[in-house]
C-alpha positions as CSV (number, residue, x, y, z in Angstrom):
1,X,0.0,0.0,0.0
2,X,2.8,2.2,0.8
3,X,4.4,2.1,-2.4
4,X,1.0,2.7,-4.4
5,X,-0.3,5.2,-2.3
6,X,3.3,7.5,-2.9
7,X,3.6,6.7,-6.4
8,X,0.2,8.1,-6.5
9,X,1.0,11.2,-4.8
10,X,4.3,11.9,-7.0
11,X,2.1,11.6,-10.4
12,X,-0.6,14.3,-8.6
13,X,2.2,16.3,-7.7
14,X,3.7,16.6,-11.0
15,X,-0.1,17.7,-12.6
16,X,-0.6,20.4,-10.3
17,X,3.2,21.7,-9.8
18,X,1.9,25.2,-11.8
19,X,-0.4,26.2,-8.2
20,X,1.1,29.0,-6.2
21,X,-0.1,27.9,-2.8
22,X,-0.4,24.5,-2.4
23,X,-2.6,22.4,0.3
24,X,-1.0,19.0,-0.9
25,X,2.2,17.8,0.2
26,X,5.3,18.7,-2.4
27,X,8.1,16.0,-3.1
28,X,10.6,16.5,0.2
29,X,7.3,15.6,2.5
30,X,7.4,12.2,0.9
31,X,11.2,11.9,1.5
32,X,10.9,12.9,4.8
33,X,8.3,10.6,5.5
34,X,10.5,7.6,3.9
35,X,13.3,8.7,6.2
36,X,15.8,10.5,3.9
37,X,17.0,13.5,5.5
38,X,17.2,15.7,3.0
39,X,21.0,16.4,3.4
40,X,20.5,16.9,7.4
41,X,22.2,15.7,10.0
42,X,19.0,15.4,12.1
43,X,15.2,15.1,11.6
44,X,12.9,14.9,14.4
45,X,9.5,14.1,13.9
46,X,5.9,14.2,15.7
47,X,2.0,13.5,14.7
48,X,-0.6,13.6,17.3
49,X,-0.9,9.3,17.6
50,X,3.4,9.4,18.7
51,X,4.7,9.4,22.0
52,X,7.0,11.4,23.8
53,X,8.7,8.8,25.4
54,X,9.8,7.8,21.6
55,X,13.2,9.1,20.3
56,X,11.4,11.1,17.5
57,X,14.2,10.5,15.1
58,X,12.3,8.3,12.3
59,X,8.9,8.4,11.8
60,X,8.1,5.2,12.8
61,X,9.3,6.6,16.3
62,X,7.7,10.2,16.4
63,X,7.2,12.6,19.5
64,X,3.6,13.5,20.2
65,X,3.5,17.1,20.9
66,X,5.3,20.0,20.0
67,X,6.1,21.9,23.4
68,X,7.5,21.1,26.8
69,X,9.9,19.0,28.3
70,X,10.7,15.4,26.1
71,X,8.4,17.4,23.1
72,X,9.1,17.9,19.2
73,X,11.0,21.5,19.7
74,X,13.2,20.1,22.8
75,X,17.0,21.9,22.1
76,X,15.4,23.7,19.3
77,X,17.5,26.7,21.0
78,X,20.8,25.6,20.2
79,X,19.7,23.0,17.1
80,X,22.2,23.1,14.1
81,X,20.9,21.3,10.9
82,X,18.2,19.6,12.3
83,X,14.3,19.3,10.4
84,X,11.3,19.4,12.6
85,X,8.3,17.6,10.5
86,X,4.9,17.6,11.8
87,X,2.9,14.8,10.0
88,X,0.3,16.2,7.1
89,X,-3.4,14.9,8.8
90,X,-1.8,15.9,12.1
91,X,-3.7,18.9,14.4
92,X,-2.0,20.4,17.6
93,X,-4.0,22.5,19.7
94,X,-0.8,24.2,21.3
95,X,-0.5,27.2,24.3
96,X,1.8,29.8,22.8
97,X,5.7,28.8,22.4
98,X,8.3,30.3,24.3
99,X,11.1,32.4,22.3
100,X,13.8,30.9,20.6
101,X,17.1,32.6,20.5
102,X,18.9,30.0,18.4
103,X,22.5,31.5,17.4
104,X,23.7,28.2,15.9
105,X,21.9,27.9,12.9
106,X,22.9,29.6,9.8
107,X,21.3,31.2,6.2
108,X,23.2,28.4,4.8
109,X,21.3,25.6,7.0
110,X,18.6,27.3,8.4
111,X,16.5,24.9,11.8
112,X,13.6,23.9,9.5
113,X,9.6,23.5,10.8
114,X,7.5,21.7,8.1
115,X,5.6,19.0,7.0
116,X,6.2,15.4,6.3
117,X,3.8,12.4,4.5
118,X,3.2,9.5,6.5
119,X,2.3,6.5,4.4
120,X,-1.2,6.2,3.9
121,X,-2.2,9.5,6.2
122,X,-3.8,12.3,5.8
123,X,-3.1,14.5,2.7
124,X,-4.0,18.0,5.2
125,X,-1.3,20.2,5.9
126,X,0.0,20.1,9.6
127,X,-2.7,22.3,11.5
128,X,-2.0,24.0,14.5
129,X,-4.3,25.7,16.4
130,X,-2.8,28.8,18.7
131,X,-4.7,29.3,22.4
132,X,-4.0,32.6,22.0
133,X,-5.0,34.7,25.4
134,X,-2.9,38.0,24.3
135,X,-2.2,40.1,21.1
136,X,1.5,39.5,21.8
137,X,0.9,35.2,21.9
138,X,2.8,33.8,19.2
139,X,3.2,29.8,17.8
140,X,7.0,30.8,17.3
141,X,9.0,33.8,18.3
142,X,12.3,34.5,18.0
143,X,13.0,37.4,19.9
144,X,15.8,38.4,22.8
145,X,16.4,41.6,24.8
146,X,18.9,44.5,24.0
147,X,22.4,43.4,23.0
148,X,21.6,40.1,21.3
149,X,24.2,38.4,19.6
150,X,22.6,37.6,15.5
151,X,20.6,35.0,14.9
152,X,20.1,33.4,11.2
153,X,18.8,30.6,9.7
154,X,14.9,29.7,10.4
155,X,12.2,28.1,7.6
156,X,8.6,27.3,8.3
157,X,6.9,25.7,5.0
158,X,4.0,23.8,4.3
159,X,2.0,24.1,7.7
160,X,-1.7,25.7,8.6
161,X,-1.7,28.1,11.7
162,X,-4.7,29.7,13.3
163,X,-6.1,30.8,16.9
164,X,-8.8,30.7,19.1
165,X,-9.7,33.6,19.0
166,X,-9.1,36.0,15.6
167,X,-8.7,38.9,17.7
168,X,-5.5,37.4,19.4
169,X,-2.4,35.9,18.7
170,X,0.4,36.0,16.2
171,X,1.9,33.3,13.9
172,X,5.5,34.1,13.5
173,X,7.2,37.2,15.5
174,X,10.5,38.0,14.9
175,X,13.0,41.0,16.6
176,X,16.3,41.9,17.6
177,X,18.3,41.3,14.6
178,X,16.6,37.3,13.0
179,X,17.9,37.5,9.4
180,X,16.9,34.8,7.0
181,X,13.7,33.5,7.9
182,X,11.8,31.8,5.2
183,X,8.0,31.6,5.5
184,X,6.9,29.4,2.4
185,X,3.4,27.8,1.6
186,X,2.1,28.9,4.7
187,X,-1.7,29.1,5.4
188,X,-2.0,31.1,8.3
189,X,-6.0,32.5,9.2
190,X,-8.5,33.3,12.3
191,X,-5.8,35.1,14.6
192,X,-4.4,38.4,15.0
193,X,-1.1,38.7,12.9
194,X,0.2,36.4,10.8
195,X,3.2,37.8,10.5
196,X,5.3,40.8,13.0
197,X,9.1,41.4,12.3
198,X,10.5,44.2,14.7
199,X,13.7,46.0,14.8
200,X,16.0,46.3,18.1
201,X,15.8,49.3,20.2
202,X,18.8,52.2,19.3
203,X,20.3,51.0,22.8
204,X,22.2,48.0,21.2
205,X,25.7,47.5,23.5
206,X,29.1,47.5,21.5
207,X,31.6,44.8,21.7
208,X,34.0,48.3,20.8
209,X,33.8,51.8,20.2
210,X,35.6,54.3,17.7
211,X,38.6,52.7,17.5
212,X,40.9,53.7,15.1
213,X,42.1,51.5,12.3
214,X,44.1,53.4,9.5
215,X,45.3,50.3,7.9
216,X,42.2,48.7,5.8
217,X,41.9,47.5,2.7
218,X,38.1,47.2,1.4
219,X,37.7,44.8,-2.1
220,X,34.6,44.7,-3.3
221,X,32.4,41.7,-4.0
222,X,33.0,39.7,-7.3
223,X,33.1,36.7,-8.7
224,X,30.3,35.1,-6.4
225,X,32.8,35.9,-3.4
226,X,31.8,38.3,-0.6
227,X,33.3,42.1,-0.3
228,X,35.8,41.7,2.2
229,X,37.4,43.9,4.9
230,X,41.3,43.5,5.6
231,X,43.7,44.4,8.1
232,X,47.2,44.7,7.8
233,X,47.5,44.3,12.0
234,X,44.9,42.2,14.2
235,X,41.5,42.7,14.8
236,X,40.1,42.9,18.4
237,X,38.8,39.6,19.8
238,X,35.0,39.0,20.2
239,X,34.0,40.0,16.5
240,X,31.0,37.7,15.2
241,X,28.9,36.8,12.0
242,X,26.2,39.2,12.4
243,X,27.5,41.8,13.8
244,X,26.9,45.4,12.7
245,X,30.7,46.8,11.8
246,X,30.5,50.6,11.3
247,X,33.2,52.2,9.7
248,X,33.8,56.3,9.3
249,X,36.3,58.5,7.7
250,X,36.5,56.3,4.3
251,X,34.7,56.2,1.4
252,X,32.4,53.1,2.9
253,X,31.4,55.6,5.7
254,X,28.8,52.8,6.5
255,X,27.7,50.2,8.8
256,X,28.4,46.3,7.3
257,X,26.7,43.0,8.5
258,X,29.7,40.8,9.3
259,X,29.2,37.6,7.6
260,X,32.2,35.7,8.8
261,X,35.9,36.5,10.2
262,X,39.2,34.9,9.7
263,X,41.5,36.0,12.6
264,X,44.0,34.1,11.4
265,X,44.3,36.1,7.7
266,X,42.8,39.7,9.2
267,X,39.8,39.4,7.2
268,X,36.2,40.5,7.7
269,X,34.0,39.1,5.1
270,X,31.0,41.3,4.4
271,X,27.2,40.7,3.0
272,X,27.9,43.2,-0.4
273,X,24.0,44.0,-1.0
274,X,23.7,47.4,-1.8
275,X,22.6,48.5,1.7
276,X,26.6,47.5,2.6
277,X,28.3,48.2,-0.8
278,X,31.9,48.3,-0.4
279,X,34.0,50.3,-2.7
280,X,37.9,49.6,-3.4
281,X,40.6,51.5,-0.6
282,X,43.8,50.8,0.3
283,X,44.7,52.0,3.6
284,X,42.6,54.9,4.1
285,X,43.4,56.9,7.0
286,X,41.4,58.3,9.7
287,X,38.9,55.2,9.5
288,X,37.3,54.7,12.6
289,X,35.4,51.7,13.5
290,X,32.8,50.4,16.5
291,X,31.7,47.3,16.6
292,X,28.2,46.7,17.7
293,X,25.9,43.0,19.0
294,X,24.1,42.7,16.0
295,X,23.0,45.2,13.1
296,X,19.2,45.3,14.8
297,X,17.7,44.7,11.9
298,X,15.5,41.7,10.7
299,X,17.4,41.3,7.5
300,X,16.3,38.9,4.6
301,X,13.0,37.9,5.8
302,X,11.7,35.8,2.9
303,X,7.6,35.4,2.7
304,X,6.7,33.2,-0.6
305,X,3.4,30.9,-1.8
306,X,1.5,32.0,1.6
307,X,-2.1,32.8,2.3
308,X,-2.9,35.2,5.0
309,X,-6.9,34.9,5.4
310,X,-9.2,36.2,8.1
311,X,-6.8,38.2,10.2
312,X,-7.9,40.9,12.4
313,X,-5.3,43.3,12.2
314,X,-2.7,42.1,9.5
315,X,-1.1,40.0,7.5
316,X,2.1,41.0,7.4
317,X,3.6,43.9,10.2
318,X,6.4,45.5,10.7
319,X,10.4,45.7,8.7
320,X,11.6,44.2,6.3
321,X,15.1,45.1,5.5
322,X,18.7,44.5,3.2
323,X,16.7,41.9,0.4
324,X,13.8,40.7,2.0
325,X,10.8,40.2,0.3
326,X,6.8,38.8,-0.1
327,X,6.4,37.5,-3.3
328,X,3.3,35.2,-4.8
329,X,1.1,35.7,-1.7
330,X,-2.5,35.7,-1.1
331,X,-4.6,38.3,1.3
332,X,-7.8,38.1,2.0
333,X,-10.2,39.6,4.2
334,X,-7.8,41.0,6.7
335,X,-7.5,44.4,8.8
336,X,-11.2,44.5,10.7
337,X,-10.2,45.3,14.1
338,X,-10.8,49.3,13.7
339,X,-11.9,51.3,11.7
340,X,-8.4,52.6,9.7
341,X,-5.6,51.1,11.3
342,X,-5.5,47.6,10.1
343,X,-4.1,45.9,6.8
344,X,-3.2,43.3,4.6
345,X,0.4,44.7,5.1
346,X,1.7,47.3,7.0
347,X,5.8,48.1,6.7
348,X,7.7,50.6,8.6
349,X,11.7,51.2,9.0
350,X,12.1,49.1,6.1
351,X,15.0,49.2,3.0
352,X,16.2,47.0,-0.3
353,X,12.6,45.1,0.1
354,X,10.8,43.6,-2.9
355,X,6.9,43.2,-2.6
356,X,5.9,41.5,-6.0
357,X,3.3,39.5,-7.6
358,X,0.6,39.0,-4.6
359,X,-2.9,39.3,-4.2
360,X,-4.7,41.5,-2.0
361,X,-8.8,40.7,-2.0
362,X,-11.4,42.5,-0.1
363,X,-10.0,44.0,3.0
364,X,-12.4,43.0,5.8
365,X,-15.0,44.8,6.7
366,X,-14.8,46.9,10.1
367,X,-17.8,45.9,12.3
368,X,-19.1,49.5,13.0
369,X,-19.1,50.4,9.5
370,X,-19.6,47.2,7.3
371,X,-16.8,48.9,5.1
372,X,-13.4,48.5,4.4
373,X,-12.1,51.4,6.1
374,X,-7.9,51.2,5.9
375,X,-5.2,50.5,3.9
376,X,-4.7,47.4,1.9
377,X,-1.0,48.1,2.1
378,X,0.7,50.8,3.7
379,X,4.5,51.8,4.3
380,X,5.2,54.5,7.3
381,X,8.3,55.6,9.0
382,X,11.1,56.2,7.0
383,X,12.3,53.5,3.7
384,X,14.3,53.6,0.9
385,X,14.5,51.7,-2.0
386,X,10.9,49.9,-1.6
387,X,9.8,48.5,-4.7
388,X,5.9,47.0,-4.9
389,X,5.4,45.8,-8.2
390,X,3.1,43.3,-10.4
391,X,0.4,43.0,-7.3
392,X,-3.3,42.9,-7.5
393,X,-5.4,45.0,-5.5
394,X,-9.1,44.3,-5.4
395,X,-12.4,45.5,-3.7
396,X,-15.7,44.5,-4.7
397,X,-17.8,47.4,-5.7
398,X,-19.5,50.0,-3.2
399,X,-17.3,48.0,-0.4
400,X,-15.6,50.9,0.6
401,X,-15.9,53.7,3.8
402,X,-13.0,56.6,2.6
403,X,-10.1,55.8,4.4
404,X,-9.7,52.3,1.8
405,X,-7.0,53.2,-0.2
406,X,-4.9,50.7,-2.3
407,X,-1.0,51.4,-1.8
408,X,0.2,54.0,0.3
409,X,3.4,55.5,1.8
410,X,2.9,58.4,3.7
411,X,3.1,59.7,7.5
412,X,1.2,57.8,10.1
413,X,3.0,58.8,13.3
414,X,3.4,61.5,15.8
415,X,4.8,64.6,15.1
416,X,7.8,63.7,17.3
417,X,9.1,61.4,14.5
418,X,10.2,62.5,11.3
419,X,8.9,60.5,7.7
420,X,10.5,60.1,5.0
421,X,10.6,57.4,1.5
422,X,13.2,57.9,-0.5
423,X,13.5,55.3,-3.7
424,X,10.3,54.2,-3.9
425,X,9.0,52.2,-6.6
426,X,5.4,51.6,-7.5
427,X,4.6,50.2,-10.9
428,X,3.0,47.3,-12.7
429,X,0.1,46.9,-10.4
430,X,-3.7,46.3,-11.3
431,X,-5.9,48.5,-8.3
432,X,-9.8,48.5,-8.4
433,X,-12.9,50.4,-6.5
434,X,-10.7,51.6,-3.9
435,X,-11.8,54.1,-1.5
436,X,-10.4,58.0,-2.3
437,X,-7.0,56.5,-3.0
438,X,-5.6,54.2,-5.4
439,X,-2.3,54.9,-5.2
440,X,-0.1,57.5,-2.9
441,X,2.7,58.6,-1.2
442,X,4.2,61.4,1.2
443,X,7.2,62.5,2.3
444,X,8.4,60.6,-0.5
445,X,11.4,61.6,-2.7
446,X,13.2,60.3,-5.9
447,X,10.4,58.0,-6.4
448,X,8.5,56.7,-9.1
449,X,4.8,55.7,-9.8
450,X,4.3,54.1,-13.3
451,X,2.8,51.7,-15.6
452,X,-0.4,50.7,-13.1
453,X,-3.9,50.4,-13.7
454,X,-6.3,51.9,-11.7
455,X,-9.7,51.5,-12.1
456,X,-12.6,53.3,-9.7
457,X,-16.3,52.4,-9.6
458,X,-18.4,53.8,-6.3
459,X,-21.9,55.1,-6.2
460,X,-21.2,57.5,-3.3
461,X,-18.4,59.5,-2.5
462,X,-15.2,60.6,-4.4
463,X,-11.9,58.7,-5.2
464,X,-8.4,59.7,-7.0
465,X,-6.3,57.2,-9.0
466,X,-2.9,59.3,-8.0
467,X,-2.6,61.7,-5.4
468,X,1.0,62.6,-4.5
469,X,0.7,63.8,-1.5
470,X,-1.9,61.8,0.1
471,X,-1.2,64.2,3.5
472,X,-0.6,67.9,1.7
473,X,3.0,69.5,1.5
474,X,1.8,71.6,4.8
475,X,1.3,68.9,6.7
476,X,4.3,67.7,6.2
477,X,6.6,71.2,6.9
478,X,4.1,70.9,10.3
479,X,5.4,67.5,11.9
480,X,9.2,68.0,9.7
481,X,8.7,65.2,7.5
482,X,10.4,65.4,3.8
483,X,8.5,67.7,1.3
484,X,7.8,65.3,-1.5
485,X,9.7,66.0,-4.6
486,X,11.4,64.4,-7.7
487,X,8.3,62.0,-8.3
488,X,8.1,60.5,-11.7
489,X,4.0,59.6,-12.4
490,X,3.8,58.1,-15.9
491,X,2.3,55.4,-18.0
492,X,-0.2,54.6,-15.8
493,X,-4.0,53.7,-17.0
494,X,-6.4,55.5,-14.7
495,X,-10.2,54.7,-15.3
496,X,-13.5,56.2,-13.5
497,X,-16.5,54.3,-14.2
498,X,-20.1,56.2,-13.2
499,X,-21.5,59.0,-13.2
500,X,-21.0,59.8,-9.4
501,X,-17.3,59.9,-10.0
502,X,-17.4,62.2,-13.3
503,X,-19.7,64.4,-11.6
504,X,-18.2,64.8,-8.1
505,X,-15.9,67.7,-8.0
506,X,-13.5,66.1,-5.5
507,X,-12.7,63.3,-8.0
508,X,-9.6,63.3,-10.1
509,X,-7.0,61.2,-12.1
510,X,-3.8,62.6,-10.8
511,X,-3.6,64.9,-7.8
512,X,0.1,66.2,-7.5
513,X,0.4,68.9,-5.2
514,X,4.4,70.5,-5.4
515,X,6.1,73.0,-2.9
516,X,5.5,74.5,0.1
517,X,7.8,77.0,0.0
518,X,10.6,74.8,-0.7
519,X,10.9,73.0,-4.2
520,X,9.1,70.1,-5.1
521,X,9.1,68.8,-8.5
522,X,6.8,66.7,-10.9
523,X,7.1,64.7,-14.1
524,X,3.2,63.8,-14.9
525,X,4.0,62.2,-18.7
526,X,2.3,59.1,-20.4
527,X,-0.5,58.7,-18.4
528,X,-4.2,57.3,-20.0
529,X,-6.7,59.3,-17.7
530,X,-10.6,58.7,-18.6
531,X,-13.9,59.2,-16.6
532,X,-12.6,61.4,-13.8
533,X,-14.2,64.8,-12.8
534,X,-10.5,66.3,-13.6
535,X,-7.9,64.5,-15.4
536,X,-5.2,66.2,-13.5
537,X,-4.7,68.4,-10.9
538,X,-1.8,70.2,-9.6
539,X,-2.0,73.3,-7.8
540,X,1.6,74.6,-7.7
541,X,2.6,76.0,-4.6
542,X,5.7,78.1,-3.9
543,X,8.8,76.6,-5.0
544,X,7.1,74.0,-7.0
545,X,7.4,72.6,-10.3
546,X,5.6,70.5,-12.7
547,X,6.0,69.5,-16.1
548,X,3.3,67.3,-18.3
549,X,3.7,65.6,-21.4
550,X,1.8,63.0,-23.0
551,X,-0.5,62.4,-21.0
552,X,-4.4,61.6,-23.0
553,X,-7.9,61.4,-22.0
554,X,-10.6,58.8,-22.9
555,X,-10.8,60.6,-26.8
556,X,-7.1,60.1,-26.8
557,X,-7.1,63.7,-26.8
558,X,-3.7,65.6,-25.2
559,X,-4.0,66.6,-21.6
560,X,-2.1,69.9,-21.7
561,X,-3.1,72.0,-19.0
562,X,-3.0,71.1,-15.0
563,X,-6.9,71.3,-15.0
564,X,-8.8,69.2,-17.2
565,X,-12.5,68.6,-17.9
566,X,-13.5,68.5,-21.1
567,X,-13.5,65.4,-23.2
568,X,-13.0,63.8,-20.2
C-alpha cells in the first residue's frame, strides 16, 4: 500500500506543480516521511498518535506534541541542521511557544519547521491551532532583549496556523536582529497577525567603540565571493557573523553586517548587497570603527506561496530590510479590528525590500461600519528603495468607507518622529474600486509611480487614481517630514467608471500637489486618464514645479493643462 499510495501522490504532484499555494504535500514531504533527511544531519519528527517517550528521530518513532519537556522543539535553542516535521493529517492544539534565540543555525542551513507524509495519512497540511489569550501570543518567536548576539537561519513551510480567538495571537514574531527566515506555503488564518518582524531598540551595546584603524583594505564583491574587509595588524577579539561593523572617515562611511571573520588572515567578510556596498581602498586613514551585538535589523525575511486569510489586524507587520521580500502571496479579508488602522500589510523602518506579484482581496469589513475602512497596504516611518510591483489589489464594488485606499506610503506617526521614503517604486500593479486612494505617497522623494492600472467604480463619494501627497505639502513642513519631490508619475491607466465619479468635483486622475515654500518637482507624462471629474490636478505651490507631457484622455485627446474637464 505504501508504495501505491506515494507513487500516487508523486504523479498528482507533478499535474498540479503550476499552483502558487499548495494544500498538498510537495516532493521533500514524501522523502521525509520515507526517512531520507534531505541532506541533514538530524530530523525529528511528531504527529498527534506518537509518543513522547519515543526518540522522535524516524517516523516510525515520532514525538507526540510539540512543546515542553521530552516534546518535538526540545533543544530547538541551540539545534544546528536539524528538520522538525509535523505529520500532514496531524492537528496540535498548542498554548503559545516560548522564544527561541537560536544563534547556531545559519542562512546556509537554516532549523527547519515543516511538514512530512506519513504513508497512507492524511493529505491535510499540519494544523496547529494557537490558544491565543494575548495580542502578543505567538506559535513561534524569536525574539531576545537589547544586545543580542545575530541570529540566522529559520524556515517554516507547508503548515496551517490559526487561533482561538481571531482577535488574538500571532503566527511568527521575529525582533532583535533574525535575518533569514523563510516563510513558504504557509496558510496562516483566524488570529491576529500572521506575520510581525520588529527592529531592536537604538540601545544596542558594543563589543567596541571608535577605534581607530588606519590600515584597511576594502575589495569589493565579485566573482560570487563576498566584499571583504582587511587588516594589515589584528583585529580585536570578540567580533561575530552578524554583527553590525560601522566604519567612518572612508569612502564606505557605513555600517556592514559581518558575515564571517578569519582572525588568522585579518579578514572581515561582508554581506555586499547594496545596503553594505563596499567600494575599493587601500589603507585609508582616519577610519574609525565600533563594533556593535548585532545590526538590529530583521534582515532577509523571505515570505513566498503563503495565504494570509481572516486576520484581524494584519497579515504582514512590521520591517523588512537589506533583500527581504513577499512574493506570490494571497490576502484576503484581513485588517477588521478598527476602523483605519489595520491591513493586509503594513511596513515601517524598512529598506532593499521587494513586494511582487501577490494578491490583496477584499480588506475585511470593520464591524461599526460594514466597510473597508484602511489601507490594503501601507509603508510609514522612514524606507528607501521599496519597490511594490506586479500585485493585484481588489475590492468589490460600493465595499468601501473613505479611508480604503490601495498602496500608500505616507506619515502615520506623531509629530515627534520624522517620515521620509526615498527610492520608492510603485509600478506594474492592477488597483480597483478603492476608497479615495488608489495609489499615494508622502514624504516621499526620488520616487516613481508608473505603468499601473487603476480603475474606480463607487456610487457614493469621491476617489483619486494618484494623489502625491496623500497628506498635503503643509502637513508635512508641520510634523518635519520630507517635502515630496522628484516624483516621476507616468504610463499609468487610470479609469473612473459612473457618473458619481465624473460628476463629483472632488474626483480626479492625478492629484500632484508640489512646494511649500521649498521645491518640489513633478514629471506627470504618459498617463491614460478617462472618466474622472478632472484628469489632473496640480495646484503649484511656492517653489514647486511640474511639467506634463503625454499624458491623454478617454478621446485620446492631449491633456495639456494642469486642470482638465472636457472630453474627459
Amino acid at each position: 500500500m505504501g508504495t501505491r499510495f506515494y507513487n500516487f501522490l508523486i504523479l498528482f504532484l507533478v499535474s498540479n506543480s503550476a499552483f502558487a499555494y499548495s494544500v498538498f504535500p510537495d516532493m521533500d514531504s514524501i522523502a521525509l516521511g520515507m526517512g531520507d533527511k534531505l541532506g541533514y544531519t538530524t530530523v525529528r519528527y511528531a504527529c498527534p498518535d506518537g509518543d513522547n517517550a519515543n526518540n522522535g528521530l524516524s517516523p516510525s518513532t515520532p514525538k507526540k506534541t510539540l512543546w515542553g519537556t521530552g516534546a518535538l522543539f526540545e533543544g530547538i535553542g541551540t539545534a544546528t541542521s536539524t528538520i522538525y516535521a509535523l505529520c500532514r493529517g496531524g492537528t496540535w492544539a498548542v498554548a503559545p511557544g516560548g522564544s527561541v534565540a537560536n544563534e547556531s543555525a545559519t542562512k546556509e542551513i537554516p532549523i527547519v519547521i515543516r511538514d512530512y507524509q506519513k504513508p497512507g495519512g492524511g493529505l491535510a497540511a499540519p494544523h496547529i491551532i494557537l490558544n491565543a489569550t494575548t495580542t502578543t501570543d505567538a506559535f513561534f518567536k524569536s525574539l531576545s532583549g537589547g544586545g543580542a548576539n545575530s541570529k540566522e537561519g529559520i524556515t517554516l513551510k507547508n503548515l496551517e496556523i490559526s487561533s482561538t480567538n481571531a482577535m488574538l495571537g500571532n503566527f511568527l514574531w521575529i525582533a532583535n536582529d533574525v535575518d533569514y527566515v523563510t516563510v513558504d506555503n504557509v496558510y496562516v488564518h483566524d488570529m491576529r497577525v500572521g506575520i510581525t518582524s520588529g527592529n531592536q531598540s537604538s540601545s544596542a551595546p558594543s563589543r567596541f567603540l571608535n577605534t581607530a584603524m588606519d590600515d584597511l583594505t576594502f575589495t569589493p564583491a565579485s566573482g560570487g565571493n563576498l566584499a571583504t574587509i582587511q587588516r594589515a595588524s589584528a583585529f580585536p577579539a570578540g567580533i561575530l557573523k552578524g554583527d553590525s561593523f560601522v566604519v567612518s572617515g572612508t569612502a564606505s562611511n557605513k555600517a556592514f553586517r559581518v558575515d564571517s571573520i578569519n582572525y588568522g588572515t585579518n579578514t572581515i567578510y561582508v554581506s555586499d548587497s547594496p545596503a553594505w556596498a563596499v567600494v575599493s581602498e587601500t589603507t585609508p586613514a582616519g577610519a574609525v570603527v565600533s563594533d556593535y551585538f548585532g545590526d538590529g535589523l530583521n534582515s532577509g525575511l523571505r515570505v513566498t506561496n503563503s495565504k494570509f486569510e481572516n486576520l484581524s489586524a494584519a497579515g504582514i507587520y512590521g520591517q523588512f530590510n537589506d533583500l527581504a521580500y513577499a512574493r506570490d502571496n494571497e490576502f484576503r479579508n484581513n485588517g477588521f479590528a478598527t476602523a483605519t488602522a489595520e491591513h493586509h500589510a503594513y511596513i515601517n523602518d524598512s529598506r532593499y525590500a521587494d513586494f511582487s506579484d501577490n494578491k490583496f482581496f477584499e480588506m475585511g469589513p470593520y464591524s461599526g461600519t460594514g466597510k473597508c475602512g484602511a489601507v490594503a497596504f501601507v509603508g510609514h516611518g522612514e524606507t528607501e528603495f521599496i519597490t511594490i510591483q506586479r500585485n493585484y489589489v481588489y475590492q468589490s464594488t460600493n465595499t468601501t468607507a473613505a479611508g480604503c485606499y490601495a498602496i500608500v506610503f505616507d506619515s502615520g506617526y506623531a509629530s515627534a518622529q520624522v517620515e521620509h521614503h526615498d527610492n520608492l517604486t510603485i509600478t506594474g500593479n492592477y488597483v480597483t474600486n478603492f476608497g479615495y486612494v488608489g495609489i499615494g505617497c508622502q514624504a516621499c522623494t526620488n520616487s516613481t509611480i508608473s505603468n499601473n492600472v487603476l480603475r474606480c467604480n463607487v456610487s457614493s463619494g469621491a476617489c483619486m487614481g494618484i494623489s502625491v501627497p496623500t497628506r498635503g505639502p503643509a502637513e508635512a513642513v508641520a510634523v518635519g517630514d520630507s517635502i515630496t519631490s522628484d516624483v516621476t508619475i507616468s504610463g499609468n491607466t487610470i479609469i473612473a467608471e459612473g457618473s458619481n465619479i465624473k460628476n463629483n468635483t472632488a474626483t480626479f486622475g492625478i492629484k500632484a500637489q508640489a512646494g511649500t515654500g521649498t521645491a518640489g518637482a513633478f514629471e506627470i507624462s504618459n498617463n491614460k486618464i478617462s472618466g474622472w471629474y478632472e484628469c489632473i490636478k496640480v495646484p503649484v505651490n511656492t517653489g514647486g514645479t511640474a511639467t506634463l507631457t503625454g499624458n491623454t484622455n478617454a478621446t485620446g485627446g492631449a491633456i495639456t493643462s494642469a486642470d482638465c474637464t472636457a472630453g474627459n
